[in-house]
TORZARO-865238 format. One record per residue (C-alpha): chain; residue in three letters; x, y, z; residue number from 1. Coordinates in nm, 4 decimals, always signed. Layout:
BEGIN
  unit  code        xx        yy        zz  pos
     A   ALA         X         Y         Z  NUM
...
END
This chain:
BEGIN
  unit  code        xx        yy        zz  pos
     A   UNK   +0.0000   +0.0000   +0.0000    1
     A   UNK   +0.1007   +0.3804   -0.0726    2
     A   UNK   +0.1004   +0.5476   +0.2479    3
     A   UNK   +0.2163   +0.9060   +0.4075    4
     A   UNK   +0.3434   +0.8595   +0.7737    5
     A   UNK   +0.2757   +1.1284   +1.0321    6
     A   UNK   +0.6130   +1.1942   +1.1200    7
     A   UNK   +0.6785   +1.4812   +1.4015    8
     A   UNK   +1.0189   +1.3910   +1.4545    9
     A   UNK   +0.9116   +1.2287   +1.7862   10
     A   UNK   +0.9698   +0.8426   +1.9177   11
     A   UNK   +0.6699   +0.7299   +1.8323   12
     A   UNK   +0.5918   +0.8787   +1.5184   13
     A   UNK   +0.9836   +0.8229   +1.3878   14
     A   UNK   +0.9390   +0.4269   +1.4703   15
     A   UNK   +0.5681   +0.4468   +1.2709   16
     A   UNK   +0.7944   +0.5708   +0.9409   17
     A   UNK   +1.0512   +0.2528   +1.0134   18
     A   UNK   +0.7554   +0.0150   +1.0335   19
     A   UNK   +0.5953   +0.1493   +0.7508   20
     A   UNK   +0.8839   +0.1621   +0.5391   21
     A   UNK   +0.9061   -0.2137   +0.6195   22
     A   UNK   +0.5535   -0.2629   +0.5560   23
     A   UNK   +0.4428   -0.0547   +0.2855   24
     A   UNK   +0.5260   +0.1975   +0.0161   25
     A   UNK   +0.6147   +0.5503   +0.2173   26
     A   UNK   +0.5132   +0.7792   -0.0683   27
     A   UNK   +0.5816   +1.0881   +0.2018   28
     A   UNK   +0.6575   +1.2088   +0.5317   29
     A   UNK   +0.4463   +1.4531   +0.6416   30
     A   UNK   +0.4871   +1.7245   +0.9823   31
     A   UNK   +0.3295   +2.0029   +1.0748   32
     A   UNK   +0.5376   +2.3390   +1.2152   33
     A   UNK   +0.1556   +2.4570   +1.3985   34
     A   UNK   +0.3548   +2.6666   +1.6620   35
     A   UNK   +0.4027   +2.4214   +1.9603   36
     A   UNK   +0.7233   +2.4908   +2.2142   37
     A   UNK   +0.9237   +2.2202   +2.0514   38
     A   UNK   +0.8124   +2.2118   +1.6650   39
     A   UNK   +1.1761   +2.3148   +1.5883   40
     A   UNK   +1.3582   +2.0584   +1.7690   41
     A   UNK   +1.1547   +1.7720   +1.6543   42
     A   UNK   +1.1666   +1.8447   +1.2607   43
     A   UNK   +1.4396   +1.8457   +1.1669   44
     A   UNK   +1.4643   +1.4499   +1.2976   45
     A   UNK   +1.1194   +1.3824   +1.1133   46
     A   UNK   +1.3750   +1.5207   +0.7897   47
     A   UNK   +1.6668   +1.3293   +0.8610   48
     A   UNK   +1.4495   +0.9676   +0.8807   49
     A   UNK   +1.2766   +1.0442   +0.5691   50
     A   UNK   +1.5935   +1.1292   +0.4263   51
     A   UNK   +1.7600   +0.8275   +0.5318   52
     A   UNK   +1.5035   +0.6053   +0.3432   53
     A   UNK   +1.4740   +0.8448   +0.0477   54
     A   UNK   +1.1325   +0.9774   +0.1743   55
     A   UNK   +0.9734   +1.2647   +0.0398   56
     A   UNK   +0.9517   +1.5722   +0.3302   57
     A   UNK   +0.6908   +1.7755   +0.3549   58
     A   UNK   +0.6342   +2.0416   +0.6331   59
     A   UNK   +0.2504   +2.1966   +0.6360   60
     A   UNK   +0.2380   +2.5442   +0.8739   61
     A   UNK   -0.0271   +2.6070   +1.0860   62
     A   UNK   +0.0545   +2.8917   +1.2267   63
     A   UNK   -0.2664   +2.9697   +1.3270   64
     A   UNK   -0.3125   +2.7475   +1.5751   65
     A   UNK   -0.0493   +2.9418   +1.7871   66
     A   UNK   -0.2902   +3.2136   +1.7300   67
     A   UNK   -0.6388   +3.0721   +1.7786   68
     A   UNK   -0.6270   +2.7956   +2.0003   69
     A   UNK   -0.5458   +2.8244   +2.3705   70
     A   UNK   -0.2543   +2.5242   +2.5040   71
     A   UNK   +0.0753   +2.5663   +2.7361   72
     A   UNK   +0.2241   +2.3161   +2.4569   73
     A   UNK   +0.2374   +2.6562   +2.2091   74
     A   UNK   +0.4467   +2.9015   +2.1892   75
     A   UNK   +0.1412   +3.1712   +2.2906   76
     A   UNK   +0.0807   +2.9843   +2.5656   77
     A   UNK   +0.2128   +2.9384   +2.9549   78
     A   UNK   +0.5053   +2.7356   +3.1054   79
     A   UNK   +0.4593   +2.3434   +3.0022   80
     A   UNK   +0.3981   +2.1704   +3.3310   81
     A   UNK   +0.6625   +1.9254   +3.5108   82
     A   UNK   +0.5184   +1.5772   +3.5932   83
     A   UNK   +0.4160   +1.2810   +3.4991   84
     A   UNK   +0.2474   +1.2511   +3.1330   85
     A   UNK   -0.0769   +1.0706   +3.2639   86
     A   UNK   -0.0817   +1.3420   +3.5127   87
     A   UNK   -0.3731   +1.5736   +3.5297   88
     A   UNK   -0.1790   +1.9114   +3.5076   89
     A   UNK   -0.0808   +1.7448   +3.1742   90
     A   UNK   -0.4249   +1.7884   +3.0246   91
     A   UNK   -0.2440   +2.2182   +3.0164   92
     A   UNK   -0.0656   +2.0584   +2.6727   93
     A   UNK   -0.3335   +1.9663   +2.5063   94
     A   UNK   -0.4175   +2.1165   +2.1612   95
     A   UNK   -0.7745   +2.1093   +2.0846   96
     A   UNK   -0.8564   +1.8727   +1.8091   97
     A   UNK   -0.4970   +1.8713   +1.6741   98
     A   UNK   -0.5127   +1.5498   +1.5624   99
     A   UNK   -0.8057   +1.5854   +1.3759  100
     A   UNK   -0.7258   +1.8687   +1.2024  101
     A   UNK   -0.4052   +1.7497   +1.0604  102
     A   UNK   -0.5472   +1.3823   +0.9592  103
     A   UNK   -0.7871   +1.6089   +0.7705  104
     A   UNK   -0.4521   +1.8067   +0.6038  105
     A   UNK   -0.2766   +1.4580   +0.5254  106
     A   UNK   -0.5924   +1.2675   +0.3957  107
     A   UNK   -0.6558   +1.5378   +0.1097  108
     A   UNK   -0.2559   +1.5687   +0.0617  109
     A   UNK   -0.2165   +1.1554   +0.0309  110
     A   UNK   -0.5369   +1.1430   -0.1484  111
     A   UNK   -0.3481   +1.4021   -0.4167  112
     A   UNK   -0.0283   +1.2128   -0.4554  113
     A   UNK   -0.2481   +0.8608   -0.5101  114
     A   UNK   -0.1256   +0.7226   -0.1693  115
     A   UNK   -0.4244   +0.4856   -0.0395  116
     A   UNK   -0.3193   +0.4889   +0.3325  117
     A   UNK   -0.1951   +0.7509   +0.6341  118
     A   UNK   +0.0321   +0.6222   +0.9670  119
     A   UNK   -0.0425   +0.7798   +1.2433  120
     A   UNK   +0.1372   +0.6960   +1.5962  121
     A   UNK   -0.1441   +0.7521   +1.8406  122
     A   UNK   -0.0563   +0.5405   +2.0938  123
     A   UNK   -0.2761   +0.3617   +2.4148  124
     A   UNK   -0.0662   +0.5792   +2.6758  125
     A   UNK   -0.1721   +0.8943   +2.5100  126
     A   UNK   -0.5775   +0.8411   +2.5997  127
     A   UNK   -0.5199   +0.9151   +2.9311  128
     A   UNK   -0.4656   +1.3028   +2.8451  129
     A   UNK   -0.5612   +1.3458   +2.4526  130
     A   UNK   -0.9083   +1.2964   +2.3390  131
     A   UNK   -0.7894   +1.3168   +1.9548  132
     A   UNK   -0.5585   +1.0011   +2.0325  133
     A   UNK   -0.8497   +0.7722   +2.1476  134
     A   UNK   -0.9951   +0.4813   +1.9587  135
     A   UNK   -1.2925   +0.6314   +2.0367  136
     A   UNK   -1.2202   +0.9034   +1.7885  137
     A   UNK   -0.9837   +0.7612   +1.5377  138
     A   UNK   -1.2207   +0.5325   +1.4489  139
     A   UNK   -1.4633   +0.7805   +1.3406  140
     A   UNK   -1.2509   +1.0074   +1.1974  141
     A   UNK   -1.1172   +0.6838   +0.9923  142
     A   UNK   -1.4533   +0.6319   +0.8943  143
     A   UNK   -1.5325   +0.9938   +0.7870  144
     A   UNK   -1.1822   +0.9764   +0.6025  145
     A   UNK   -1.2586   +0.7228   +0.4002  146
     A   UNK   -1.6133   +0.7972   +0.3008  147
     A   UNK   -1.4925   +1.1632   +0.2119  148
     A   UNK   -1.1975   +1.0282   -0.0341  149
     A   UNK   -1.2429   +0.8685   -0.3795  150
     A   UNK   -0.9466   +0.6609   -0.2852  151
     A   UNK   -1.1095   +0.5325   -0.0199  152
     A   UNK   -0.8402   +0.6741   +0.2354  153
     A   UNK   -0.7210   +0.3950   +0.5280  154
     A   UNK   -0.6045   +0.5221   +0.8426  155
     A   UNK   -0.3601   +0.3269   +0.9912  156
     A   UNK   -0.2545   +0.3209   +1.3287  157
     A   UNK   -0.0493   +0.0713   +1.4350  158
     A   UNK   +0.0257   +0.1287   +1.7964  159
     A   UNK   -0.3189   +0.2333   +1.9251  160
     A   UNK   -0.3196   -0.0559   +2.1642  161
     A   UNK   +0.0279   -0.0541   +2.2856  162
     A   UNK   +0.2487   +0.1513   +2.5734  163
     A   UNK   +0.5380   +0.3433   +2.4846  164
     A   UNK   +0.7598   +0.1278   +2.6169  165
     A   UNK   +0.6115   -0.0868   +2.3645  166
     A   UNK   +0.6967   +0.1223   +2.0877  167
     A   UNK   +1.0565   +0.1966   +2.2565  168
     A   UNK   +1.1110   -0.2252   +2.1996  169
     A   UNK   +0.9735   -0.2007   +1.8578  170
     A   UNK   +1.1575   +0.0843   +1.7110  171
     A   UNK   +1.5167   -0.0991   +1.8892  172
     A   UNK   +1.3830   -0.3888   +1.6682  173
     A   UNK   +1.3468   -0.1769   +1.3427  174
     A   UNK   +1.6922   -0.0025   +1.4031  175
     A   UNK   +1.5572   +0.3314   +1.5304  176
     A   UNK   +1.8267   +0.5790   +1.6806  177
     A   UNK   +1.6338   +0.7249   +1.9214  178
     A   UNK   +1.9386   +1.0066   +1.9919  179
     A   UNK   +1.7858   +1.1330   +1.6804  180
     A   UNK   +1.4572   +1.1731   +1.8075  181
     A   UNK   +1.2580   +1.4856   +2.0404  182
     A   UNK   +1.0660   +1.4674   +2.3146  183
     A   UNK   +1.0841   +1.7221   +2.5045  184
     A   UNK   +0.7962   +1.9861   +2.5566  185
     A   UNK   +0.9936   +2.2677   +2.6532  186
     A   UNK   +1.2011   +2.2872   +2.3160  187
     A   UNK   +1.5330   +2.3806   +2.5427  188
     A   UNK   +1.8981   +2.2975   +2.4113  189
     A   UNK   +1.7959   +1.9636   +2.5912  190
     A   UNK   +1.5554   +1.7078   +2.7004  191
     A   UNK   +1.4793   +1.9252   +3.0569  192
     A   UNK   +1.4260   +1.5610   +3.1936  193
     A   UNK   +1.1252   +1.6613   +3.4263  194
     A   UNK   +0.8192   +1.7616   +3.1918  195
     A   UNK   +0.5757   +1.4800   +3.1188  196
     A   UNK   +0.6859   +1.3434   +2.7941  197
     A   UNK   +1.0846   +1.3555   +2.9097  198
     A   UNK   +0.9195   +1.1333   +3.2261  199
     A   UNK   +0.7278   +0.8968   +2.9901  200
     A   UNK   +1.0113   +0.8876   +2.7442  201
     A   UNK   +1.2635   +0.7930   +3.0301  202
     A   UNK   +1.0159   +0.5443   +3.1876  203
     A   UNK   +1.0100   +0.3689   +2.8464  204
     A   UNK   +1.3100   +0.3026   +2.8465  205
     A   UNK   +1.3305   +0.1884   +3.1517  206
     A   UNK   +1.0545   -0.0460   +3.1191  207
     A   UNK   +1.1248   -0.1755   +2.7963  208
     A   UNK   +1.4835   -0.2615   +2.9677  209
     A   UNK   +1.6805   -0.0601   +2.6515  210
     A   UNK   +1.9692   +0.1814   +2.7135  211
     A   UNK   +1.8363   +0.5798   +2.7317  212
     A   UNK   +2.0326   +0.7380   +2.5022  213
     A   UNK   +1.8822   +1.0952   +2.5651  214
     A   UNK   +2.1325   +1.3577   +2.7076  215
     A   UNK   +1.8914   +1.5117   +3.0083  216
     A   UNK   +1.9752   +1.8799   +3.1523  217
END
């Protein structure tokens, strides 16, 4: 199948481009630069994966989200909270409907290269926080995705029902470097090792009993 990945430049979106490069045809990589804290640390990784595998890059701005919506995670916003990522002072991050505006973007992008599938890494620890990375809605929005293509559009998400630590064993598996990955919220010179997803990202890690190789302030 012809697919475009999702590819922030994160973990779990850079392991989603490995296993769909093993998997299917990657037609593009596609990120969005939609103003958050840490949109320039993480594309530039999204870039150098696709690169690797000869993947078309393409980078959609949003700026207006910055502008519009209201989230800590954006630049307009306040300071991104310290904690754990399941933590309810987390829910400060959340973008409204972010993930369901930019499936929109990718399914009329893939749908006008003739790809017949997006990858997107929504993953089972994300529900806790992230209404726009729940089953719940993905499967809707899959729906509405493919009704509202003539190619039929398949959304593909191939984590939704695992753990990042999960994903962490998976992408060791596919040959991810996961130096050359972004986590962090706060967008600093380095993972600030205390905001939720520098907790999460340490803890899967941990978990899935791999070697952190993150530099942490």
């Amino acid at each position: 199948m012809k697919v475009v990945v999702l590819v922030s430049g994160g973990m779990d979106s850079v392991t989603a481009l490995y296993r769909a490069n093993a998997d299917h045809e990657v037609v593009a990589g596609l990120s969005f630069d939609y103003g958050s804290k840490h949109n320039h640390k993480e594309i530039p990784f999204a870039a150098e994966h696709c690169a690797k595998f000869g993947i078309p890059h393409r980078v959609v701005e949003l700026a207006f989200m910055n502008e519009l919506f209201e989230s800590n995670l954006l630049k307009s916003g306040g300071e991104v909270p310290e904690g754990h990522y399941e933590a309810e002072n987390m829910k400060q991050t959340v973008v409204p409907f972010r993930n369901g505006i930019m499936l929109s973007i990718a399914a009329g992008f893939a749908e006008s290269i003739g790809a017949s599938g997006l990858v997107i890494a929504a993953h089972s620890g994300d529900h806790a926080i992230y209404p726009d990375c729940r089953e719940e809605f993905m499967s809707p929005m899959a729906e509405a995705i493919s009704a509202g293509t003539y190619a039929d559009l398949q959304v593909l998400r191939p984590f939704i029902a695992m753990r990042k630590e999960d994903i962490a064993s998976a992408g060791a598996e596919l040959g991810v470097d996961f130096s050359r990955t972004w986590s962090c919220y706060k967008g600093g010179e380095l993972h600030c090792g205390k905001c939720g997803t520098c907790v999460e990202r340490k803890e899967a890690f941990e978990l899935a009993k791999l070697t952190d190789p993150t530099v942490y302030v």
